[in-house]
N, C-alpha and C positions, 0 to 999 in steps of 0.2 A: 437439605433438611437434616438436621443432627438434633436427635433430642431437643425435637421440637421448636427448634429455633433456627431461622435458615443463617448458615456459616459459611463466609466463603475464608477456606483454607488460606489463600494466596495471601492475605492481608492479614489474618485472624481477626474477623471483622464480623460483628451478626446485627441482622437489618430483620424489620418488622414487616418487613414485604420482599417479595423478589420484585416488585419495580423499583424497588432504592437499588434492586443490583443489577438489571440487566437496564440500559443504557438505549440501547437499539437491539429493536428485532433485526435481523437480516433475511430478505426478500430473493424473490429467482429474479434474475438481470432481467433488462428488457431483449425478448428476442435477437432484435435488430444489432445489439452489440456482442451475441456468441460469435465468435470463428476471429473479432478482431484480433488482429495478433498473436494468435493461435490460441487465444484463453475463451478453455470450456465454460460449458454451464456451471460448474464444477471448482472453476477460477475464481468468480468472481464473485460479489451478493451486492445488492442495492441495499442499503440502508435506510430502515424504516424513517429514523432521524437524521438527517445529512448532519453532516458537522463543517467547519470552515473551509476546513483542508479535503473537504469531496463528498462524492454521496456514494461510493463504492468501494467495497472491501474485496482487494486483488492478491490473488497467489503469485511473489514472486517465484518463489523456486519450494519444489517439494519437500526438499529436506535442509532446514538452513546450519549454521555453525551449530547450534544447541541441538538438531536432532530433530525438530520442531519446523512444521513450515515456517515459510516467512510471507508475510502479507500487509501491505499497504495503504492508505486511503487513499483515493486518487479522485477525479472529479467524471464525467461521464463523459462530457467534451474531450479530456485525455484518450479514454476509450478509444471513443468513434474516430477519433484522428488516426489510430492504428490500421496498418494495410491486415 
């Protein structure tokens, strides 16, 4: 919120709501898929709204080329398939 108008910086863009800008909430995973593949609670979020390409938002690595993690959508079936 900037002078009254919500702005998001990345785009220079101002929306009459924050649901024209936020897309999906992100969710705590389901239990049952902490520990696959050694990704925490922490790793990953379900996605309020799933989209084509998955319904979960995964941390590849902590600190990617930019400095910036890096994180993924991947589907839940991916998940679970992890030892």
């Amino acid at each position: 919120m900037h002078g009254g108008t919500n702005y998001d910086v990345c785009y220079n863009n101002t929306f009459t709501s924050t649901t024209e800008i936020i897309w999906s909430k992100l969710e705590n995973p389901e239990p049952g898929l902490v520990g696959k593949g050694g990704l925490t609670m922490h790793d990953m979020y379900k996605l309020e709204k799933p989209l084509p390409a998955g319904d979960y938002l995964v941390k590849l690595q902590t600190q990617g080329p930019n400095g910036w993690p890096s994180w993924q959508i991947v589907t839940r079936a991916h998940i679970k398939a992890l030892r």
